[in-house]
Backbone as CSV, one residue per row, in Angstrom:
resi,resn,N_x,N_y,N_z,CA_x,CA_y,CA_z,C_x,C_y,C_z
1,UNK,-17.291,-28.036,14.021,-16.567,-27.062,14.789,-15.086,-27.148,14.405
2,UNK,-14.554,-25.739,14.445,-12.843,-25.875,13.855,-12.216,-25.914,15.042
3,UNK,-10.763,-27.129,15.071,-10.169,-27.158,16.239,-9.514,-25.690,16.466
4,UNK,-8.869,-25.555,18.020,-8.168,-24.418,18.028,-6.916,-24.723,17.254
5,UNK,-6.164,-23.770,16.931,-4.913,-24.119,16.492,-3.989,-24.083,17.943
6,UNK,-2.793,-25.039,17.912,-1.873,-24.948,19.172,-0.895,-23.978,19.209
7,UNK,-1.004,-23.540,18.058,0.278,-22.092,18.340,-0.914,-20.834,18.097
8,UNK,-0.660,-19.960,18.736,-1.968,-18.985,18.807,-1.188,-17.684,17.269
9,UNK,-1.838,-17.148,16.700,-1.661,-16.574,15.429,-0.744,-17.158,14.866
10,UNK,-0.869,-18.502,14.460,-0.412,-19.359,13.526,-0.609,-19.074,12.121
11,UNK,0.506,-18.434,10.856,0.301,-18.396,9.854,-0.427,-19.163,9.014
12,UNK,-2.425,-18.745,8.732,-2.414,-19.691,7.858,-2.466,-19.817,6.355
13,UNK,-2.500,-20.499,5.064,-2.349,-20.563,4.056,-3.033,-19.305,3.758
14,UNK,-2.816,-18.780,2.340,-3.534,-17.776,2.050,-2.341,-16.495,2.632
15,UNK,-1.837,-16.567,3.686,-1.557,-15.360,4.163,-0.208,-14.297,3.393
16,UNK,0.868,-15.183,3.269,1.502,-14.493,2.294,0.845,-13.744,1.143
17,UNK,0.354,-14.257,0.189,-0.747,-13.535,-1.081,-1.204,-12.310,-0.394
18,UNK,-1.637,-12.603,1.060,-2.452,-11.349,1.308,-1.260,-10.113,1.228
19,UNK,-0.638,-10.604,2.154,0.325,-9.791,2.393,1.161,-9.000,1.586
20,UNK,1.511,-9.968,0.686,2.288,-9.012,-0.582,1.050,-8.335,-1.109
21,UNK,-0.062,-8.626,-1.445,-1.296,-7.311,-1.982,-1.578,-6.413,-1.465
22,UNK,-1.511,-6.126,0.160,-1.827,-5.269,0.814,-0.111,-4.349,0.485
23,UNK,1.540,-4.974,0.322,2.244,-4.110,0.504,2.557,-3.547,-1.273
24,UNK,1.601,-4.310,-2.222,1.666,-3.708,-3.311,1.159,-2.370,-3.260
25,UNK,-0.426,-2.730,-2.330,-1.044,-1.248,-2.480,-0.468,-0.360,-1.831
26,UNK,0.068,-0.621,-0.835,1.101,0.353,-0.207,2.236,0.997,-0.860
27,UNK,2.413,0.292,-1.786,3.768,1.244,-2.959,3.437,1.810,-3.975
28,UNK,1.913,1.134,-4.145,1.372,1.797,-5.575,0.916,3.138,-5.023
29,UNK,-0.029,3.477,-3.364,-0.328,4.724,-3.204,0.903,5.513,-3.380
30,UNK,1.704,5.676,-2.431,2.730,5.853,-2.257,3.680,6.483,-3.590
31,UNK,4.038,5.804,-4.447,4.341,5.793,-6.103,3.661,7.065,-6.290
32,UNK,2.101,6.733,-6.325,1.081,8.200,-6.971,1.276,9.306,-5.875
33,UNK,1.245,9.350,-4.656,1.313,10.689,-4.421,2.915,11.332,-4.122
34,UNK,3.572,10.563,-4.833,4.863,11.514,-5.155,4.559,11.779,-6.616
35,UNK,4.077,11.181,-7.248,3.832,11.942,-9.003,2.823,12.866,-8.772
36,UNK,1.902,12.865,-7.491,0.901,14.021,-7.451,1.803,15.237,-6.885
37,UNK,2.945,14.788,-6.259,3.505,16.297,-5.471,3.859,17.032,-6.297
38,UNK,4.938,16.411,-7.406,5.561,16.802,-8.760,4.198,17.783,-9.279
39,UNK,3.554,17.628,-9.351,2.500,18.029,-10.412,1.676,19.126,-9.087
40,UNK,1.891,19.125,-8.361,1.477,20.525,-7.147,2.433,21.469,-6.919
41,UNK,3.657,21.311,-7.182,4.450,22.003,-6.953,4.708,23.456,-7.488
42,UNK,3.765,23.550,-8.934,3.919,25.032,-8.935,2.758,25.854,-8.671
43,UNK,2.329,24.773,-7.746,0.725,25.802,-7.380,1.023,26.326,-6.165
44,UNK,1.863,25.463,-5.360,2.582,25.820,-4.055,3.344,27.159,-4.568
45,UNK,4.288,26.874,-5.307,5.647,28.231,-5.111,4.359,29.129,-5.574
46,UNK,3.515,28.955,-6.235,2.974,30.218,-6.748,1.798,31.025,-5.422
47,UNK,1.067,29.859,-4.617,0.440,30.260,-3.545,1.297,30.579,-2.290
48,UNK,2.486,29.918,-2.145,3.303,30.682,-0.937,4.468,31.558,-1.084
49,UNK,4.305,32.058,-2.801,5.334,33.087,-2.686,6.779,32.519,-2.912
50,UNK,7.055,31.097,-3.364,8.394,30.825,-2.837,9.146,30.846,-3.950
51,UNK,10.653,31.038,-3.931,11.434,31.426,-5.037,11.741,29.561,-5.429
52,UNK,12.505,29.655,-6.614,12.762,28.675,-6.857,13.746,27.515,-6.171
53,UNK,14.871,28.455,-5.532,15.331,28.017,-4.538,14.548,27.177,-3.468
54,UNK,13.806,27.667,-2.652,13.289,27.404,-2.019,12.247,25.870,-2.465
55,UNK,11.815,26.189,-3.562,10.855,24.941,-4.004,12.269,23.728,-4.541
56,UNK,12.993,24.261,-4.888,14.480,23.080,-5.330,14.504,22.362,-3.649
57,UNK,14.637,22.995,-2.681,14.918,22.406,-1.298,14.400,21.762,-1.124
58,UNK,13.188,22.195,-0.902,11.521,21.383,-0.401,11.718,19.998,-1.334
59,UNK,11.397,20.121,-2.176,11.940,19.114,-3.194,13.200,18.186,-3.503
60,UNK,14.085,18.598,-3.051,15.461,17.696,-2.721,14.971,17.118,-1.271
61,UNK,14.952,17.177,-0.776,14.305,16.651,0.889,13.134,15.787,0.788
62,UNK,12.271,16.133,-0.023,11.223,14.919,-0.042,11.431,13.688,-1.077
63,UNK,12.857,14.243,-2.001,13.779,13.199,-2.210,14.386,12.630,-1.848
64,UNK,15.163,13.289,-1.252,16.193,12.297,-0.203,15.605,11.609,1.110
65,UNK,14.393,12.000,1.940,14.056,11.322,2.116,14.039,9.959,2.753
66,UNK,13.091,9.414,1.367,12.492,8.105,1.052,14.013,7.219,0.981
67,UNK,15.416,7.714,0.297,16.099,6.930,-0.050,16.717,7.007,1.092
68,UNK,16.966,7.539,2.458,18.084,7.568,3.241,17.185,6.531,4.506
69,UNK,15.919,6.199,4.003,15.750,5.339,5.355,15.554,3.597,4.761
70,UNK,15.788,3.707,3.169,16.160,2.714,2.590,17.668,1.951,2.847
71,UNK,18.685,2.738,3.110,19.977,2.482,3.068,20.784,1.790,4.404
């Protein structure tokens, strides 16, 4: 039988490793579906009609973004 541990969710070995793998996959999705937006983007302006303007916006904003909650 395994004792309890005395501190209750006590980090155990192993757990870092996990952790950075789970936040790799989290940057690697992440990574791909901004190279998938790039690559949708003229199916959008072309299915909603939108001028280029408009797709430059949409697109500056889902740029800026990611970096302004980095800072």
């Amino acid at each position: 039988m395994i004792a309890a541990s005395p501190i209750p969710n006590a980090p155990r070995p192993g757990r870092p490793w996990q952790s950075a793998g789970l936040a790799l996959g989290a940057v690697t999705a992440l990574g791909l579906a901004r190279f998938a937006y790039g690559l949708l983007v003229p199916a959008m302006r072309t299915d909603l009609g939108w001028s280029l303007a408009q797709v430059g916006a949409v697109t500056t904003a889902n740029d800026i973004g990611p970096r302004r909650r980095t800072r």
